[in-house]
Backbone as CSV, one residue per row, in Angstrom:
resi,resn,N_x,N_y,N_z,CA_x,CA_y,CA_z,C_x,C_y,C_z
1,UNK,28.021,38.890,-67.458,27.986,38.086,-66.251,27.533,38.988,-65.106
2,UNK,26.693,38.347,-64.728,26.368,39.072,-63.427,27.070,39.484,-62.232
3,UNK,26.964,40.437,-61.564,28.229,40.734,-59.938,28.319,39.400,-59.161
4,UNK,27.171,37.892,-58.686,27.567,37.361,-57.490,28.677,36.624,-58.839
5,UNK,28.038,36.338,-59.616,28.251,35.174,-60.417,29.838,35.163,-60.634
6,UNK,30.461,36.928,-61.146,31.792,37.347,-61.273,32.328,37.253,-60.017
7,UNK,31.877,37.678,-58.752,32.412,37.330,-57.594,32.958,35.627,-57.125
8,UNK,31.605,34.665,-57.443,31.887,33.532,-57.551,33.179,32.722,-57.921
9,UNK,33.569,33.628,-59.195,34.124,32.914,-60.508,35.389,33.301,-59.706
10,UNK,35.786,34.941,-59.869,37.067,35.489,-58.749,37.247,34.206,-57.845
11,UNK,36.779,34.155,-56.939,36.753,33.409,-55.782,37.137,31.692,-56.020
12,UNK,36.960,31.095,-56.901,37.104,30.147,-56.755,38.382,29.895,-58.224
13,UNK,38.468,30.920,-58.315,39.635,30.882,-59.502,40.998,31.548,-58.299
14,UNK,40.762,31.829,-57.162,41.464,32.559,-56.302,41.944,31.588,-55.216
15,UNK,41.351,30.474,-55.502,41.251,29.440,-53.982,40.756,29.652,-52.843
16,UNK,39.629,30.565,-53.173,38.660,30.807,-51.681,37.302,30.450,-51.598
17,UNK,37.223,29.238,-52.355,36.367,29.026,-52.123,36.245,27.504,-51.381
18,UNK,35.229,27.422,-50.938,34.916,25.743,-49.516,35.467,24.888,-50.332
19,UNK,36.402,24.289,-49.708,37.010,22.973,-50.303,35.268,22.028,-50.252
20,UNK,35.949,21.109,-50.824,34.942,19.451,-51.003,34.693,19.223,-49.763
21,UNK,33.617,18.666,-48.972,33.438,18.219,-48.032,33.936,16.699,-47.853
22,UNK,35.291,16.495,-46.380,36.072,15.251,-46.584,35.261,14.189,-45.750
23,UNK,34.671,12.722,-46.093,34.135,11.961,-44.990,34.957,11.481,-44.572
24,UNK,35.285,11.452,-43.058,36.071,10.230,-42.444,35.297,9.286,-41.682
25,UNK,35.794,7.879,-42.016,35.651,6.861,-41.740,35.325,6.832,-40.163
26,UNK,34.076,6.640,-39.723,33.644,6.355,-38.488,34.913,5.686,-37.453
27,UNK,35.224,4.731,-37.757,36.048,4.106,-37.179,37.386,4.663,-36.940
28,UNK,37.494,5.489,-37.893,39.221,6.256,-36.827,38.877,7.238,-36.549
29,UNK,37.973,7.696,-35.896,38.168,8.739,-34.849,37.663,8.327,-33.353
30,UNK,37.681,6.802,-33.768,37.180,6.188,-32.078,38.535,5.531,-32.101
31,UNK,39.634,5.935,-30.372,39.847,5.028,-30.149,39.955,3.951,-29.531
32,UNK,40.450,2.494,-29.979,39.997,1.183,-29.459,38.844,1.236,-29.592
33,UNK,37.995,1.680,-30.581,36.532,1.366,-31.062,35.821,1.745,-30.025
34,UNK,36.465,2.673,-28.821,35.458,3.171,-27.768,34.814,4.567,-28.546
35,UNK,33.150,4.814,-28.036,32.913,5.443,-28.609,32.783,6.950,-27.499
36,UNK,32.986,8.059,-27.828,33.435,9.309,-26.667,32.142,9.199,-25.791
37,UNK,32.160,9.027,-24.204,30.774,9.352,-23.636,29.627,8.129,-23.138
38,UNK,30.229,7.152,-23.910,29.688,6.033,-23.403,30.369,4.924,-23.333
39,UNK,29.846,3.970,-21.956,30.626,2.782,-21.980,30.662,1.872,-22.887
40,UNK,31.878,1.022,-23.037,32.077,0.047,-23.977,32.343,-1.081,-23.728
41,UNK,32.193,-2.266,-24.203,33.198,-3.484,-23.432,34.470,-3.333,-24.236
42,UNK,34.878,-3.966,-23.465,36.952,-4.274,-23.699,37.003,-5.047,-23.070
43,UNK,38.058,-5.608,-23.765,39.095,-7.283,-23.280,39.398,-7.063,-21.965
44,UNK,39.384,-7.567,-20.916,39.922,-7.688,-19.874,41.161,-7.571,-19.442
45,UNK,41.757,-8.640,-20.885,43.594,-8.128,-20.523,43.947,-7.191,-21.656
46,UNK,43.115,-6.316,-21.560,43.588,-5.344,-22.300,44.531,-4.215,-21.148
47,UNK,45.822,-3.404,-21.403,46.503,-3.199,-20.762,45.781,-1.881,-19.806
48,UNK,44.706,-1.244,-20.264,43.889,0.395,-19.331,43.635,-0.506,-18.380
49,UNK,42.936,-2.045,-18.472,42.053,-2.285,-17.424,43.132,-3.313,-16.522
50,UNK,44.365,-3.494,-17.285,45.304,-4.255,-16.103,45.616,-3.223,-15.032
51,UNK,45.927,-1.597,-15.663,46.612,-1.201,-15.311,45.646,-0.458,-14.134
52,UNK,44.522,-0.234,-14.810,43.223,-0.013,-13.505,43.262,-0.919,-12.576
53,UNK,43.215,-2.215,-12.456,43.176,-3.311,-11.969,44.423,-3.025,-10.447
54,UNK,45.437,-2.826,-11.251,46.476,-2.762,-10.520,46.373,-1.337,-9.361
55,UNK,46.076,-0.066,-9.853,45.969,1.064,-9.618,45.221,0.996,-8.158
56,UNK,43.339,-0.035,-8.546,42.475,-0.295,-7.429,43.263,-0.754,-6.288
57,UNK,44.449,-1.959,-6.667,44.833,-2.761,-5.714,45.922,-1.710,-4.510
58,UNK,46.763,-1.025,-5.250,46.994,-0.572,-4.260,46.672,0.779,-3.650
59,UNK,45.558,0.844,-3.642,44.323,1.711,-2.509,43.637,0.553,-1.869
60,UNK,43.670,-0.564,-1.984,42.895,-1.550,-1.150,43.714,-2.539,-0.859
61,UNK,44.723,-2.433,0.223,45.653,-3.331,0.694,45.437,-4.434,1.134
62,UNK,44.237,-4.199,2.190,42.942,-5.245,2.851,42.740,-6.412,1.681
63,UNK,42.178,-6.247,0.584,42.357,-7.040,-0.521,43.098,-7.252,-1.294
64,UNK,43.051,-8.942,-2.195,43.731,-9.489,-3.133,42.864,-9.293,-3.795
65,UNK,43.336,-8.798,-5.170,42.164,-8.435,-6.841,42.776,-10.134,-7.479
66,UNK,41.905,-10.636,-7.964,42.464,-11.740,-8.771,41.970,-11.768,-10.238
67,UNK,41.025,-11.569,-10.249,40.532,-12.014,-11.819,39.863,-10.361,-11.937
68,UNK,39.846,-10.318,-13.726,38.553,-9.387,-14.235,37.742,-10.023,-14.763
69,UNK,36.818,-9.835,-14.154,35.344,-11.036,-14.715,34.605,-10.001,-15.836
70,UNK,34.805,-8.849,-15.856,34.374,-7.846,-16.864,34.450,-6.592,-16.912
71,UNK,34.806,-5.906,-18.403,35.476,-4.299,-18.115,34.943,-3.541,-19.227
72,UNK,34.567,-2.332,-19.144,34.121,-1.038,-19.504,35.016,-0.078,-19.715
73,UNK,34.966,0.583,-20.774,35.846,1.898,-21.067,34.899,2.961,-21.722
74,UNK,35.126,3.874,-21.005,34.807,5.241,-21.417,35.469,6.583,-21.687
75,UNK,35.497,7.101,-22.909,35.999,8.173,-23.196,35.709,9.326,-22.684
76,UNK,36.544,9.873,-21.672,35.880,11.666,-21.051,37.308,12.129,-21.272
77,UNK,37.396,12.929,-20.507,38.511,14.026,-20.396,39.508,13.034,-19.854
78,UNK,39.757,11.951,-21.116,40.746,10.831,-20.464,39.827,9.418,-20.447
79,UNK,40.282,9.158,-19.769,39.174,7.259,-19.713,38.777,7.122,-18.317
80,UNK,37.144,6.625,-17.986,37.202,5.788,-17.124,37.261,3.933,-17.539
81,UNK,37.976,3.400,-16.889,37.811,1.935,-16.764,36.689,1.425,-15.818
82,UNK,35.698,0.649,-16.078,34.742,0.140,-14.989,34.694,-1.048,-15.298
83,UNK,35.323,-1.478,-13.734,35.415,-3.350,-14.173,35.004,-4.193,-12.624
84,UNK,34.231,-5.317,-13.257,33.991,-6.105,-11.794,34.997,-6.746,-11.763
85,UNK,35.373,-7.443,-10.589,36.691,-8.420,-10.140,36.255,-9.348,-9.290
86,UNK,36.890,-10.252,-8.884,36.961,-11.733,-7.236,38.187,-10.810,-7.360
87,UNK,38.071,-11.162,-5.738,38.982,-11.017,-5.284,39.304,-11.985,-3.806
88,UNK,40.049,-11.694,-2.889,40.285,-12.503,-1.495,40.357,-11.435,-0.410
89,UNK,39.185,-11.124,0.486,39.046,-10.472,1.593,38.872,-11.415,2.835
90,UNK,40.004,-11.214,3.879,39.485,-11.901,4.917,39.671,-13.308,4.994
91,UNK,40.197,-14.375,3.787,40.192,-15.526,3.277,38.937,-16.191,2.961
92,UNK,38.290,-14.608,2.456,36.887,-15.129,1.536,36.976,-14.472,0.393
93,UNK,36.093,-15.472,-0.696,36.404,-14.826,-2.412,35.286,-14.018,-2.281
94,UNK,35.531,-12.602,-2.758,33.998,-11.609,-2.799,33.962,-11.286,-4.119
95,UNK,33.162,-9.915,-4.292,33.100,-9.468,-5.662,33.466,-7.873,-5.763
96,UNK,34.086,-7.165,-6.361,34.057,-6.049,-6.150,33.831,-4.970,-7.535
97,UNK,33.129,-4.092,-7.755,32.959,-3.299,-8.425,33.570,-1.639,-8.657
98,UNK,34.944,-1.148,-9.877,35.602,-0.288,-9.133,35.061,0.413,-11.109
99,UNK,35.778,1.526,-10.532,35.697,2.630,-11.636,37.423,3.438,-11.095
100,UNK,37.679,3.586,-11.850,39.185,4.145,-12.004,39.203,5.085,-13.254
101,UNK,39.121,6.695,-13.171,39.643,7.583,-13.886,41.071,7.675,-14.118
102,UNK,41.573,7.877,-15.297,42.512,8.010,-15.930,42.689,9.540,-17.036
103,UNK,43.066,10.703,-16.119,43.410,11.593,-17.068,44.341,11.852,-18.107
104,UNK,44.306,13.007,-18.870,45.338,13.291,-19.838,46.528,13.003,-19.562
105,UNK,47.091,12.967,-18.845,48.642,13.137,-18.008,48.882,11.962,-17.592
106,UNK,48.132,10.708,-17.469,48.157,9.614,-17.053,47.591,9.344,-15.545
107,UNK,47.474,10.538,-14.630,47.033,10.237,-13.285,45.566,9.762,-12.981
108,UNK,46.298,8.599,-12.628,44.934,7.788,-12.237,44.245,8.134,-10.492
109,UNK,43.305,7.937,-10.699,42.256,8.419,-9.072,41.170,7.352,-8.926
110,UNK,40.947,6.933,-8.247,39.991,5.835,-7.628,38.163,6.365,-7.526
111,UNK,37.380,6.166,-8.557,36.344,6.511,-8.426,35.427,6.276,-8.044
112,UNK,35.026,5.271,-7.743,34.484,4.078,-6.995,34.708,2.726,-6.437
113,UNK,34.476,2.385,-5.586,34.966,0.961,-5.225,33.914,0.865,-4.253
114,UNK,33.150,-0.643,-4.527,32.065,-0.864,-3.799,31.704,-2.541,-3.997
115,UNK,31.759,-2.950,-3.101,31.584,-4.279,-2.689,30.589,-5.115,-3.150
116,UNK,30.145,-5.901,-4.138,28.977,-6.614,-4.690,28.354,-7.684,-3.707
């Protein structure tokens, strides 16, 4: 037998050699089927974007948030939520467009908010 070949043989009679290569299933390493880096849709009453929802409202006292007409999740260093809303400014229904970061730790920060 040749030296790699005896080396080989050592080696994998030794347990050092590369395990099997394991596939995992696409789908569990996303979670809520968000994929890392890009936006996604999500349910509206899903609880990130209530809780975004809620988060926007009180930084904007001036306004009532009423509905989510549609919401986005993105995986970064934590989640952003990006969701349009109606709301009641002034005793007029407007539209508003917010982004709400959500880090590791749970602290949420207001990333945008801008008036449609």
């Amino acid at each position: 037998m040749n030296r790699i070949a005896c080396t080989v043989t050592i080696f994998t009679l030794l347990g050092c050699a590369a395990p099997a290569q394991t596939v995992i299933p696409r789908d569990s390493i996303r979670p809520s089927g968000v994929l890392a880096g890009a936006y996604q849709p999500v349910p509206v009453d899903e609880a990130k974007v209530q809780d975004a929802k809620a988060f926007a409202q009180s930084r904007l006292p001036f306004l009532t948030l009423v509905d989510v007409n549609v919401a986005y999740a993105q995986v970064v260093q934590g989640w952003n939520v990006k969701f349009i809303t109606t709301g009641v400014e002034d005793g007029r229904q407007v539209t508003w467009k917010f982004v709400v970061y959500r880090d590791l730790d749970g602290q949420m920060a207001l990333s945008m908010a801008e008036r449609l």
